[in-house]
C-alpha positions in Angstrom: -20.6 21.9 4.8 -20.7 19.7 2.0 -18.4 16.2 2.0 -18.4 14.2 -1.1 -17.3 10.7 -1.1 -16.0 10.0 -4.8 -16.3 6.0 -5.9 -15.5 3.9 -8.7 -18.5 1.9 -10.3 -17.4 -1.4 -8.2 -17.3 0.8 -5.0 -20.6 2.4 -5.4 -22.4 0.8 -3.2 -19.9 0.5 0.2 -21.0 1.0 3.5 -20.8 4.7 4.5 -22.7 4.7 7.7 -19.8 4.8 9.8 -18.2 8.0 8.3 -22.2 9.8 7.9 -22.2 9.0 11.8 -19.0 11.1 12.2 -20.5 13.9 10.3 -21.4 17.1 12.1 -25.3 17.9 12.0 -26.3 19.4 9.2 -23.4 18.2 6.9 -24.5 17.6 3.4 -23.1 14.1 2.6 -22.8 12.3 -1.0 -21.1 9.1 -3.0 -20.1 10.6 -6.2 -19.2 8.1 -8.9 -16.6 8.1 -11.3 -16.1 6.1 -14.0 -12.8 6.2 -16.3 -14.6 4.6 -19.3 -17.4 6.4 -19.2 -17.7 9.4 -22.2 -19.7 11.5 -19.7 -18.4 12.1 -16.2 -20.7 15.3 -16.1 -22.9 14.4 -12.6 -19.7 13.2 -11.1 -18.3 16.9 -12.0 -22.0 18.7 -10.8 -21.8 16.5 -7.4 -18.1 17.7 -6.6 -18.5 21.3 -7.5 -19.3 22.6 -3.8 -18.0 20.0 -2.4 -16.1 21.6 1.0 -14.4 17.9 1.7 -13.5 15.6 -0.8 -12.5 12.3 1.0 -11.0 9.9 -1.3 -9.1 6.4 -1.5 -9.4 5.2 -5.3 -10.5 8.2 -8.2 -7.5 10.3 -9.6 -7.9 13.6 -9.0 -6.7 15.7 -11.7 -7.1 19.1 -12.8 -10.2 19.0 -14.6 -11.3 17.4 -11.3 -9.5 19.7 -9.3 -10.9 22.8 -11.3 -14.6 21.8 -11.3 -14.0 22.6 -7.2 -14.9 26.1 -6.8 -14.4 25.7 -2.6 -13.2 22.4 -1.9 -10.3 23.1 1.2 -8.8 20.4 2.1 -8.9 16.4 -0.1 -8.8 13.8 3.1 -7.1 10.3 2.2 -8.8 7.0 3.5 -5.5 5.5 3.3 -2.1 6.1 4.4 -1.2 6.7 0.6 -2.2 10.0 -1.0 -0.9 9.5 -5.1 -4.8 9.3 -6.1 -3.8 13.5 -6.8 -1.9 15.4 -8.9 -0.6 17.2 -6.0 1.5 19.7 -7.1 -1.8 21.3 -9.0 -3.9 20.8 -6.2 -1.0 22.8 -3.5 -1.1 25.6 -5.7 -5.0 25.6 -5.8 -4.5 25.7 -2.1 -6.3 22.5 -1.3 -4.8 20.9 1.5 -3.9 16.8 1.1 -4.1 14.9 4.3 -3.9 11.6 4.7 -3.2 8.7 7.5 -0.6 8.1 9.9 -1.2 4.8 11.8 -4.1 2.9 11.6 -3.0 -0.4 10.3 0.6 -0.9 11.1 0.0 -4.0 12.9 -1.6 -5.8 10.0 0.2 -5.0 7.6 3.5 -5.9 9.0 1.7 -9.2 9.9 0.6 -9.8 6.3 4.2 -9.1 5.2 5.4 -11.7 7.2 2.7 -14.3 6.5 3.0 -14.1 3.1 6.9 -14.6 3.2 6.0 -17.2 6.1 4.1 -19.6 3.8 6.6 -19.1 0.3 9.5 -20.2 3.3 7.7 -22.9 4.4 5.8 -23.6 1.1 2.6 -24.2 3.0 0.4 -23.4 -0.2 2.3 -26.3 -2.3 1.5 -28.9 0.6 -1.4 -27.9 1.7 -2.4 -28.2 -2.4 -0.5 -32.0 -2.5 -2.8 -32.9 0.7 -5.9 -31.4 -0.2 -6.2 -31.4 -4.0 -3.7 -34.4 -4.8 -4.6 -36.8 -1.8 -0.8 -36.9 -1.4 1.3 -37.6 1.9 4.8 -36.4 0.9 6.8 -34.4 3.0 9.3 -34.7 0.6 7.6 -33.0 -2.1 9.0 -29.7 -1.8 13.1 -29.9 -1.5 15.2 -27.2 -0.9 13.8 -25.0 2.4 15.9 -23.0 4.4 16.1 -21.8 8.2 14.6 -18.4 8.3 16.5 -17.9 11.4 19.9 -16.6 10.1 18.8 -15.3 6.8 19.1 -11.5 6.0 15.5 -9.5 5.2 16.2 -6.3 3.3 13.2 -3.7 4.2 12.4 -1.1 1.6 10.8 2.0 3.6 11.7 2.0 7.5 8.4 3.8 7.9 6.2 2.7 11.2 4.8 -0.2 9.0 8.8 -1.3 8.0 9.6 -1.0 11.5 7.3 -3.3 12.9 8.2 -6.2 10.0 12.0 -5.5 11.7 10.9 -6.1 15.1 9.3 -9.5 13.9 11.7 -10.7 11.5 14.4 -9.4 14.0 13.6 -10.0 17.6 10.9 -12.6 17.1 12.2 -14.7 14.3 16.2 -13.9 14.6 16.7 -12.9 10.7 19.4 -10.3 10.7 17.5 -6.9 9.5 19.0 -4.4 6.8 17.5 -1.5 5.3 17.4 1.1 2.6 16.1 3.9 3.4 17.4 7.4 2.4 15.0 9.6 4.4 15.4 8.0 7.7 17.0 9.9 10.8 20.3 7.1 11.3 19.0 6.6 15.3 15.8 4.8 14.5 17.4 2.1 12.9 20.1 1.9 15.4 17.2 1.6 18.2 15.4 -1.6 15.8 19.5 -3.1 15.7 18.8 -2.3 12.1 21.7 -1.1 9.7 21.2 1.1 6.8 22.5 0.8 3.4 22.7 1.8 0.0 20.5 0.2 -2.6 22.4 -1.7 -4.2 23.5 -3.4 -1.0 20.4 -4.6 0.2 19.8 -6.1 -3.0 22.7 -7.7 -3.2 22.5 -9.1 0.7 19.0 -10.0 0.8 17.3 -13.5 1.4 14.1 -11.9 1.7 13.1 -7.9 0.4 10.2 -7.0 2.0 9.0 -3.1 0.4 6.7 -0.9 2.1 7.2 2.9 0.6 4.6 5.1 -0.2 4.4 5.5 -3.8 6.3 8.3 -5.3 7.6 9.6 -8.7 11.0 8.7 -7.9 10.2 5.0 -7.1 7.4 4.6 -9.7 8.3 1.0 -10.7 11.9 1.3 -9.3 11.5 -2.9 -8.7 12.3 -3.8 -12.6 14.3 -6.3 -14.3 17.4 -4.0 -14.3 16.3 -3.9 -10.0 15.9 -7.5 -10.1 18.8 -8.7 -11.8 21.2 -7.2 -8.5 19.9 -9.5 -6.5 22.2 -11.6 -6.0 20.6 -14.7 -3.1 17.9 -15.4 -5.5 15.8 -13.4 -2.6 12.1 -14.0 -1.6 10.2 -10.7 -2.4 7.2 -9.3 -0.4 5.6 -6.0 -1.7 3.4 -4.2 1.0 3.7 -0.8 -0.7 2.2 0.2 -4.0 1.7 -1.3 -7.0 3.2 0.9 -9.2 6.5 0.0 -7.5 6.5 -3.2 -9.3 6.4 -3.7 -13.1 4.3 -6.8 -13.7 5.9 -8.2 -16.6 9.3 -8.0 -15.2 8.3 -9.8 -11.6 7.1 -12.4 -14.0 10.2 -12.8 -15.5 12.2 -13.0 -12.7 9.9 -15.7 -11.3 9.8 -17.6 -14.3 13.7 -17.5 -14.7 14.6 -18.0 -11.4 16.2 -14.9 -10.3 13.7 -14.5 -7.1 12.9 -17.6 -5.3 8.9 -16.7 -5.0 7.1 -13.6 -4.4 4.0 -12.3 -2.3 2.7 -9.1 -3.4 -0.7 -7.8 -1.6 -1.2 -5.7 -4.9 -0.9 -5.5 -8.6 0.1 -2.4 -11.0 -3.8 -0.9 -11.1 -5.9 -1.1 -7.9 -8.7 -2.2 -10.7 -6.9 -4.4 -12.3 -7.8 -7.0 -15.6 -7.1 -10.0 -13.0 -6.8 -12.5 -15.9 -5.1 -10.6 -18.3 -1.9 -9.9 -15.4 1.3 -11.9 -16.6 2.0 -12.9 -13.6 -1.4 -14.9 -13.1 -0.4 -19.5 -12.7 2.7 -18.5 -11.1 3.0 -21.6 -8.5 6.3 -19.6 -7.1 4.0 -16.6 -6.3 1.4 -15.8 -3.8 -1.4 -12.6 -4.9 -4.0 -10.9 -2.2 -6.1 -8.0 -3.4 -4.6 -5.2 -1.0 -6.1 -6.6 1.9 -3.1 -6.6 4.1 -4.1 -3.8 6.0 -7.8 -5.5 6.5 -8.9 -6.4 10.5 -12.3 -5.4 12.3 -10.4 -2.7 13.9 -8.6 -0.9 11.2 -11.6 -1.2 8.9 -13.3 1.2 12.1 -10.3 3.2 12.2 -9.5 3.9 8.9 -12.9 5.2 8.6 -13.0 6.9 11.6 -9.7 8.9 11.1 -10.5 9.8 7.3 -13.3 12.2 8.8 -11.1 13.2 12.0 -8.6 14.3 9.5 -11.0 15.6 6.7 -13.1 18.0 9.8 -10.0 18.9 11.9 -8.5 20.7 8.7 -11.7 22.3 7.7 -12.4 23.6 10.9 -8.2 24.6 11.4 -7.1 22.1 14.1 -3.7 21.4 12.3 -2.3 20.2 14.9 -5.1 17.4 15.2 -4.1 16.2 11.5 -2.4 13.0 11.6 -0.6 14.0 8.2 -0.7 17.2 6.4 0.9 16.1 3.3 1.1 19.1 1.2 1.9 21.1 4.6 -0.5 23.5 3.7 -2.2 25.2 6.8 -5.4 27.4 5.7 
């Protein structure tokens, strides 16, 4: 058995330890580095070529990638996300796609929160008066509301969606809404969440808090067409991809006033040119480099059920998959 780890050039050099530990004996283990402005990827291509496992978080797998496989089974997700694939090439190659379930529900419902926490309660603007200024104004930032009473719109009522509407419901008395088209009607009834269209949770939102896996239908669905709907001059958190958000248009909605301030734990690329982003010197807007889902325990258990997930399918244990994406079994 052969597992190959693919990497960018910045990623290189992680810690793998945990994951060879999980190996079986014998088990042929490799980094195999990719890099997207390189002109020859050729030893990345040699390294993957009998790879049985591919288990992958950040290189696109395409279908010159896919093709340079000649026995690859199954390509294991170190994330709950699994767009790093073109996926309808790699189902009819028959390579199964697995990825996560839970791992890091908890913080990343708690980042959401915190980051909306701190724009409400414009904690970074004071705590920049005190520190940097050597000012002692508790007037300096006019214009807060209650967060009890407000209405938080949640985009994706997945596991991580439904414990932001437990908090923002139960523990901080916001009234909850959602949109969420694939959701069985009783699970929201159970969180005393209702379910609308899309164009009503814009519309009703004091605070939109997204956390959908990434998908060709939402790809950027949060533009300024998206933004201009909402109508409370909303607070907006984005805990799902990305690509959900088009950079230049959060900017402009910032800059004009049509959202109240934004936390986003991630930016259109997962590499991205940091100082070239239009959104960077935004005081309205808080940035974190996708590390909402970051603790000491889910950085075990990601790692830990990346190879659970990656063996179990190679050896046939469907049922022991936490997520066969593609639902191929064998």
């Amino acid at each position: 058995m052969k597992v190959v780890f693919p990497e960018t050039p910045d990623r290189a050099d992680i810690d793998r330890s945990i994951e060879f530990s999980m190996l079986p004996e014998g088990a042929e283990a490799c980094v195999a580095v990719f890099d997207k402005d390189a002109a020859d990827n050729s030893g990345f291509y040699e390294q993957i070529r009998d790879a049985d496992i591919i288990i992958n978080n950040y290189v696109y797998f395409d279908r010159k990638a896919i093709d340079a496989m000649e026995r690859c089974r199954v390509i294991s997700f170190e994330s709950n996300g699994y767009n790093e694939v073109d996926f309808d090439y790699a189902t009819e190659k028959g390579i199964g796609i697995v990825s996560i379930g839970e791992y890091c529900v908890q913080e990343t419902a708690e980042n959401a929160i915190a980051m909306m926490m701190c724009l409400q309660r414009r904690v970074l603007e004071y705590n920049r008066s005190v520190q940097e200024n050597h000012e002692w104004n508790c007037f300096l930032c006019p214009g807060m509301q209650r967060i009890e009473g407000q209405t938080m719109a949640i985009f994706g009522l997945g596991h991580i969606g439904q414990h932001v509407a437990r908090i923002a419901g139960k523990g901080l008395g916001m009234r909850v809404i959602a949109y969420d088209p694939f959701l069985p009607p009783e699970i929201a009834e159970g969180l005393g969440v209702q379910l609308v269209d899309m164009d009503t949770a814009l519309a009703e939102a004091d605070v939109i808090s997204v956390h959908m896996n990434l998908t060709e239908s939402n790809r950027y669905m949060f533009n300024r067409e998206t933004f201009a709907k909402m109508k409370k001059r909303p607070f907006f958190i984005n805990e799902g991809r990305g690509e959900m958000v088009r950079e230049a248009d959060l900017a402009w909605a910032l800059e004009t006033g049509v959202l109240r301030g934004a936390g986003i734990d991630m930016l259109e690329s997962e590499h991205p040119d940091v100082a070239a982003s239009p959104l960077m010197g935004k005081p309205n807007l808080i940035v974190m480099p996708h590390v909402g889902f970051w603790s000491d325990t889910s950085h075990y258990l990601v790692r830990k059920y990346c190879v659970d997930n990656a063996l179990n399918y190679y050896y046939g244990k469907y049922d022991d998959v936490h997520v066969i994406r593609n639902g191929l079994r064998g």
